[in-house]
Residue frames as a rotation matrix with the C-alpha (Angstrom) as fourth column:
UNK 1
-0.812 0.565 -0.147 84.45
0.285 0.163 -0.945 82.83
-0.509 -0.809 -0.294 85.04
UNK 2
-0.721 0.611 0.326 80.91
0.169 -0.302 0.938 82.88
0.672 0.732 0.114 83.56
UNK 3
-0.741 0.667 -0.072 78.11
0.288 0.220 -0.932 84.01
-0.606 -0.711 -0.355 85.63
UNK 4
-0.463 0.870 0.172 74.14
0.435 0.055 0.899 83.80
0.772 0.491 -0.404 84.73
UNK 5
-0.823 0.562 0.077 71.54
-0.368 -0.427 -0.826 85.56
-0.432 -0.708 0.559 86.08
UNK 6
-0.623 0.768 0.146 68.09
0.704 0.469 0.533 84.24
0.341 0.435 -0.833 85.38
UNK 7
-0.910 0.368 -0.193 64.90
-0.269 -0.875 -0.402 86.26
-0.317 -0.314 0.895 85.37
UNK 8
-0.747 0.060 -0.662 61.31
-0.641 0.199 0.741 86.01
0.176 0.978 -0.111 84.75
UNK 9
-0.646 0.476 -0.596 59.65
0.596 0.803 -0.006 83.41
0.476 -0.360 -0.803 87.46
UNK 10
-0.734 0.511 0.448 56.66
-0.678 -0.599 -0.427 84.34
0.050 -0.617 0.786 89.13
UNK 11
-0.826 0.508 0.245 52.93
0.230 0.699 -0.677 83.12
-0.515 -0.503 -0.694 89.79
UNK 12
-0.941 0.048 -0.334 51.01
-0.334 0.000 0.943 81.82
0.045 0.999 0.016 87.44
UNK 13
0.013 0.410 0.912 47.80
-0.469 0.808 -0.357 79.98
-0.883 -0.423 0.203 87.39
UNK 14
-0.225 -0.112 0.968 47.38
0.367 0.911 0.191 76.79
-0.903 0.398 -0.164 85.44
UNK 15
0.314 0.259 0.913 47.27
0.941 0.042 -0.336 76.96
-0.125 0.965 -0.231 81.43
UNK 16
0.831 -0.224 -0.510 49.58
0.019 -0.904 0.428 80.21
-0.557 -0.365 -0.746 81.89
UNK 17
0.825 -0.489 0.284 52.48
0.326 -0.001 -0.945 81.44
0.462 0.872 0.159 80.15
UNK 18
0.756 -0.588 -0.288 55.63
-0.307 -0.706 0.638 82.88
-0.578 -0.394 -0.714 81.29
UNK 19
0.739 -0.673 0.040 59.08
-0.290 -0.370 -0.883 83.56
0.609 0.640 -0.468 79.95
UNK 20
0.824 -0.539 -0.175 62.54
0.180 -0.045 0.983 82.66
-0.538 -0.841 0.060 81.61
UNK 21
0.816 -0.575 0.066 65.50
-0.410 -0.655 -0.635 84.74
0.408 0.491 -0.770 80.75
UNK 22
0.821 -0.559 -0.117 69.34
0.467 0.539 0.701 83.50
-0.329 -0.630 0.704 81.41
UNK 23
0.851 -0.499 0.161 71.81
-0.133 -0.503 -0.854 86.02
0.508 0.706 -0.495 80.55
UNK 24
0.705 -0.684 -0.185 75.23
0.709 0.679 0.192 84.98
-0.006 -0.266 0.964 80.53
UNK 25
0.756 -0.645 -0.114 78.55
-0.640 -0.690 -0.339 87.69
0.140 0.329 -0.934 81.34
UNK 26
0.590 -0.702 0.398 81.75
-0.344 0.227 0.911 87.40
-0.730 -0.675 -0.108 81.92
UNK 27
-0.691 -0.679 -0.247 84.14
-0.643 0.423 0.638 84.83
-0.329 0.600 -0.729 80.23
UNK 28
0.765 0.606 0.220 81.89
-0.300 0.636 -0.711 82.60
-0.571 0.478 0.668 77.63
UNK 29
-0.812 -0.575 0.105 83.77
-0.284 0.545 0.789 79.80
-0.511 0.611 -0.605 75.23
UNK 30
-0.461 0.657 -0.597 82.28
-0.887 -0.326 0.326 78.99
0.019 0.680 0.733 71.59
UNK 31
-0.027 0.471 -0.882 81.42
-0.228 0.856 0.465 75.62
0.973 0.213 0.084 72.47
UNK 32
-0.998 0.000 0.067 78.83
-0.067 0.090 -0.994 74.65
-0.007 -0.996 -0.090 75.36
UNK 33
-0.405 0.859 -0.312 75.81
0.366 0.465 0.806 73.42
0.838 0.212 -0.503 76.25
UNK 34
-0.624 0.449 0.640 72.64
-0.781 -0.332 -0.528 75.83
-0.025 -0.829 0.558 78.76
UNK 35
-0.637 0.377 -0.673 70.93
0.430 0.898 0.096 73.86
0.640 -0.228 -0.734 80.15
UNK 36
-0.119 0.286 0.951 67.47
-0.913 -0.407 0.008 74.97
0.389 -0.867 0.310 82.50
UNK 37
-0.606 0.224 -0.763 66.71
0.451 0.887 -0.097 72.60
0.656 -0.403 -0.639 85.38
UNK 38
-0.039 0.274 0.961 64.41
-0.859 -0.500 0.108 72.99
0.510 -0.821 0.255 88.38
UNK 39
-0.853 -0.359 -0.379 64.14
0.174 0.489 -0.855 71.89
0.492 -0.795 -0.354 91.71
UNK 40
0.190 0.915 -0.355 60.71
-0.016 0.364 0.931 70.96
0.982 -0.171 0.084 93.64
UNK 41
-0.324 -0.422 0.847 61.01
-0.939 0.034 -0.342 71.03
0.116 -0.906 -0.408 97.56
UNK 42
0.118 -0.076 0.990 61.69
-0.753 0.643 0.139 68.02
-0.648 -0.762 0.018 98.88
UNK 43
0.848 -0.184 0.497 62.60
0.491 0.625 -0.607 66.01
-0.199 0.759 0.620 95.08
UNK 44
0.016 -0.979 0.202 65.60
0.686 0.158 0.710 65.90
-0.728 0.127 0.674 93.49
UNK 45
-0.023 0.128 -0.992 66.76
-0.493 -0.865 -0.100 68.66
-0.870 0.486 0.083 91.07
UNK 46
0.447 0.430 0.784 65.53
0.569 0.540 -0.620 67.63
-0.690 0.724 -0.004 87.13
UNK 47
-0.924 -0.345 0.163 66.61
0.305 -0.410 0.860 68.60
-0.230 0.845 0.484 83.50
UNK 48
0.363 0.853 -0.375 63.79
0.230 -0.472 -0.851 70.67
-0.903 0.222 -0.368 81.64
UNK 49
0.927 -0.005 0.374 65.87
0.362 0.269 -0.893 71.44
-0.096 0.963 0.251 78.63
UNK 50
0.089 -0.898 -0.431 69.18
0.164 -0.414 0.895 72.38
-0.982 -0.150 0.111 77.21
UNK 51
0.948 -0.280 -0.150 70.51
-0.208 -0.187 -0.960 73.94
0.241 0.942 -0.236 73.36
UNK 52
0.357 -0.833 0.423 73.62
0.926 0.375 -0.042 73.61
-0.123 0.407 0.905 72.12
UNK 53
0.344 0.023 -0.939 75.21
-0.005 -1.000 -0.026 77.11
-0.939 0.014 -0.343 71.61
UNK 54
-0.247 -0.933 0.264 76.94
-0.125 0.300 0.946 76.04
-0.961 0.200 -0.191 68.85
UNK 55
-0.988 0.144 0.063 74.77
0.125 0.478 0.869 74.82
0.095 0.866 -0.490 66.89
UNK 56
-0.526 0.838 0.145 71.40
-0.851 -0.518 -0.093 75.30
-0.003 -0.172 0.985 68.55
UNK 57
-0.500 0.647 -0.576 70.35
-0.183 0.571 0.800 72.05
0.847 0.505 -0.167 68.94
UNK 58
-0.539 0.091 0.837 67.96
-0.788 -0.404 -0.464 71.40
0.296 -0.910 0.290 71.59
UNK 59
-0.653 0.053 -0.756 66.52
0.283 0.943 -0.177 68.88
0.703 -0.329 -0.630 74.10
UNK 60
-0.361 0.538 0.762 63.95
-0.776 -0.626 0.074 68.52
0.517 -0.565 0.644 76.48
UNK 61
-0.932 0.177 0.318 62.13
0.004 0.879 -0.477 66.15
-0.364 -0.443 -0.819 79.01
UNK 62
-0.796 0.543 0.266 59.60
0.587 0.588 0.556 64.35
0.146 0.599 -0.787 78.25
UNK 63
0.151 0.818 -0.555 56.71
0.909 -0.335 -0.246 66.35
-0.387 -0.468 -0.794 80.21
UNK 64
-0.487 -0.074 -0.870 58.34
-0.453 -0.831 0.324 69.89
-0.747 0.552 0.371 78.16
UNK 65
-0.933 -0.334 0.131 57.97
0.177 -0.108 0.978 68.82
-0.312 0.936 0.160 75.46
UNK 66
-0.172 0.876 0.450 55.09
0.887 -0.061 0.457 70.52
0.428 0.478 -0.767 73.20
UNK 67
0.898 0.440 -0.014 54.77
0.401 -0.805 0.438 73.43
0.181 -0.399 -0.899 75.92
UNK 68
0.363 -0.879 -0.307 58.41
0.526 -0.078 0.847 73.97
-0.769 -0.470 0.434 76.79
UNK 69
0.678 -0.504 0.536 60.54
0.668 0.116 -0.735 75.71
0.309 0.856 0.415 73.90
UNK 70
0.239 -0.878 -0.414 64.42
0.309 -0.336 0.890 76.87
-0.921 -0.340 0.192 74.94
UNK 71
0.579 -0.252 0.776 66.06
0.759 -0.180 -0.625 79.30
0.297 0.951 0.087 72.41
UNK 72
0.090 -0.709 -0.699 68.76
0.828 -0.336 0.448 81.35
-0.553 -0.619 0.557 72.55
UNK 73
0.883 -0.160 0.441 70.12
0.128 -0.822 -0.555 85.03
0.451 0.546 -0.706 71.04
UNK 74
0.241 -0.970 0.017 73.97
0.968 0.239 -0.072 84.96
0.066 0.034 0.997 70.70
UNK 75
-0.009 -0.322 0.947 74.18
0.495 -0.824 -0.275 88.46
0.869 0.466 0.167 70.59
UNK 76
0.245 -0.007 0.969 72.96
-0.848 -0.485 0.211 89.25
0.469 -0.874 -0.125 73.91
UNK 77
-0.696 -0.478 -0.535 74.30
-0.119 0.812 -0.571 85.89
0.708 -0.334 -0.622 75.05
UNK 78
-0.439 0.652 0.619 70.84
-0.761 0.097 -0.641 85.00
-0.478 -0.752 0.454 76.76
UNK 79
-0.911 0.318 -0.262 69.06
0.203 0.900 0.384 81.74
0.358 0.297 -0.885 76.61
UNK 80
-0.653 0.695 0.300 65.47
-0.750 -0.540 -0.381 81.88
-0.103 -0.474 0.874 77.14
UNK 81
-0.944 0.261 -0.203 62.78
0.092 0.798 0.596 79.67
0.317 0.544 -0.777 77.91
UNK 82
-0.532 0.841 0.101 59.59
-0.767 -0.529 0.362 80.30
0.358 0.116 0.927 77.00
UNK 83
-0.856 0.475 0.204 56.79
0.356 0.828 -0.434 77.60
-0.375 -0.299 -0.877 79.20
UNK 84
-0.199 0.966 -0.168 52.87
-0.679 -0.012 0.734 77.27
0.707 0.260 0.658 77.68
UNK 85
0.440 0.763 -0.474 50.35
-0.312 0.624 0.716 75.66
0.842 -0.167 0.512 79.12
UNK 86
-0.402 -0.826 0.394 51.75
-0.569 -0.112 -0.815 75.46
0.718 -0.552 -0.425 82.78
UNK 87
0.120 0.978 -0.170 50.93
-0.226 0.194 0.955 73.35
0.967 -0.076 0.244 85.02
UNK 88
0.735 -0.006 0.678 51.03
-0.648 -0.302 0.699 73.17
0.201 -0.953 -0.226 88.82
UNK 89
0.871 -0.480 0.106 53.26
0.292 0.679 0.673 70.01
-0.395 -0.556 0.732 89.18
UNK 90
0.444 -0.818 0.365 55.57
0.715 0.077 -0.695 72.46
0.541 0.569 0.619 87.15
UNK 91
0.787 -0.065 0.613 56.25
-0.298 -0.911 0.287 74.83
0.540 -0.408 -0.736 90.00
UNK 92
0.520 -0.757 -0.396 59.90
0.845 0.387 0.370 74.90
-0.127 -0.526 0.841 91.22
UNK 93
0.305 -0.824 -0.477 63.12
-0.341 -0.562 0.753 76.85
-0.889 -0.067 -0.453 91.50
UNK 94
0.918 0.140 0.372 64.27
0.320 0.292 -0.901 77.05
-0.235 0.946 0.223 88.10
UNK 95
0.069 -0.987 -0.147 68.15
0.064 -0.142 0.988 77.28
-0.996 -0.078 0.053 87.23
UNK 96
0.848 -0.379 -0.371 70.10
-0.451 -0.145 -0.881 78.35
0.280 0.914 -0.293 84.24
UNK 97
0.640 -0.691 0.337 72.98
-0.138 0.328 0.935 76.36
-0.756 -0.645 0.114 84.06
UNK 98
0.484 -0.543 -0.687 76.37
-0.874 -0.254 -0.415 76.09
0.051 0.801 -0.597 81.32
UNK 99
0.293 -0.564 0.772 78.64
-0.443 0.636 0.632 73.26
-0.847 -0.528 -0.064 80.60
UNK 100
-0.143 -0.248 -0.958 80.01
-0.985 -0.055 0.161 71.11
-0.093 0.967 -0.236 78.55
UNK 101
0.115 0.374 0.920 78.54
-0.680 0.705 -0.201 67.99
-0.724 -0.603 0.336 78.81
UNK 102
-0.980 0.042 -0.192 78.70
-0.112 0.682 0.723 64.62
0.162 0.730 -0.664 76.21
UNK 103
-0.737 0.566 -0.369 76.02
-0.512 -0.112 0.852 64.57
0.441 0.817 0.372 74.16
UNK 104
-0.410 0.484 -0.773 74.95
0.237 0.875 0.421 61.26
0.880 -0.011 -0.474 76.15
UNK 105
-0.254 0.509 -0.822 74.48
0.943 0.321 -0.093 63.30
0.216 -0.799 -0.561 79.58
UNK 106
-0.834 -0.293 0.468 73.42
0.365 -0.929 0.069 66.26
0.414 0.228 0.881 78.62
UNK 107
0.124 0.848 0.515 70.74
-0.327 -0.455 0.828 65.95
0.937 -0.272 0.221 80.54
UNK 108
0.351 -0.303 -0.886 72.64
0.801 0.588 0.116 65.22
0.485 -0.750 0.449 83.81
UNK 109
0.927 0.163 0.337 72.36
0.093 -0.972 0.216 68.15
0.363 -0.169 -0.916 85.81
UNK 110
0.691 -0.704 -0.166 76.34
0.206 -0.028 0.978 67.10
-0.693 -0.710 0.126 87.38
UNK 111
0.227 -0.418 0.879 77.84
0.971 0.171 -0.169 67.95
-0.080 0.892 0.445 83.71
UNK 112
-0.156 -0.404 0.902 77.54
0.537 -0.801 -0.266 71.48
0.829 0.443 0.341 84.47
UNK 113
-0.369 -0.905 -0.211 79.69
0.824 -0.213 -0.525 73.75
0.430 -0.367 0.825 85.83
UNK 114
-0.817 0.051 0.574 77.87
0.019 -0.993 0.115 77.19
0.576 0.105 0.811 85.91
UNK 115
-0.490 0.740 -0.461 74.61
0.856 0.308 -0.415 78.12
-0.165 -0.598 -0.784 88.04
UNK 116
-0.289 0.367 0.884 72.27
-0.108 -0.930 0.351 80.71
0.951 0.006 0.308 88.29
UNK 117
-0.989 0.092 0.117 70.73
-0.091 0.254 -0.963 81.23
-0.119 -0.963 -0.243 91.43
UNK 118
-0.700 0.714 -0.018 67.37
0.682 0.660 -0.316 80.28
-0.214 -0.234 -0.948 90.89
UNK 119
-0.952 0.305 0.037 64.11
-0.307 -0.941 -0.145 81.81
-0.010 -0.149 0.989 90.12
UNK 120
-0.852 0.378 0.362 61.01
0.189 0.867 -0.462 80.61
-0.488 -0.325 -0.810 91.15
UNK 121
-0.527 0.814 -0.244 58.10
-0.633 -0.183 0.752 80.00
0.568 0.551 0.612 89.03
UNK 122
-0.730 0.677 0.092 54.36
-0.033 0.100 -0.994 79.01
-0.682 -0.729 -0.051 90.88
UNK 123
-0.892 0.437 -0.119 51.90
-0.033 0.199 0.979 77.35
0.452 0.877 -0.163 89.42
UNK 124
-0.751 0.552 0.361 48.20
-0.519 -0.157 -0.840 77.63
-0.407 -0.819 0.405 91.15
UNK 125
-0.668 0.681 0.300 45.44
0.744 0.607 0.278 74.85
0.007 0.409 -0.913 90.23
């Protein structure tokens, strides 16, 4: 059993910064892919980015990219992603999430297994 806690969301206003922590206990295997997503009321939940643990490679959607940047520290088994330049249509429940997904849907939020519960982050125009 792996469980995540995420940390880290609050309210921002636009062109803000913030930090999101995902720290993983429990049982962890050496190959696996975090993955954050959020979730907008009333839209479907999205991919924002994911690493490899393994290897560290890493991915993102199109709108992260440039401000987004996901990185991890194996020692404290915690994935973090760091957001610049924030902007309001990025406010949502944000998840940490684990799995092992193929490469090809690794941005398919049904590939993985694990959850946090959520931590909202607020953007204000």
């Amino acid at each position: 059993q792996v469980q995540l806690v995420e940390s880290g969301g609050g309210l921002v206003q636009a062109g803000g910064s913030l930090r999101l922590s995902c720290a993983a206990s429990g049982r962890t295997f050496s190959r696996y892919a975090m993955g954050w997503f959020r979730q907008a009321p009333g839209k479907e939940r999205e991919f924002v980015a994911a690493i490899s643990w393994n290897n560290g490679n890493t991915y993102y959607t199109d709108s992260a990219k440039g401000r987004f940047t996901i990185s991890r520290d194996s020692a404290k088994n915690t994935v973090y992603l760091q957001m610049n330049s924030l902007k309001p249509e990025d406010t949502a429940v944000y998840y940490c999430s684990a799995g092992y997904p193929p490469l090809t849907f690794i941005r398919d939020y049904v590939q993985y297994v694990y959850w946090g519960q959520g931590t909202q982050v607020t953007v204000s125009s």
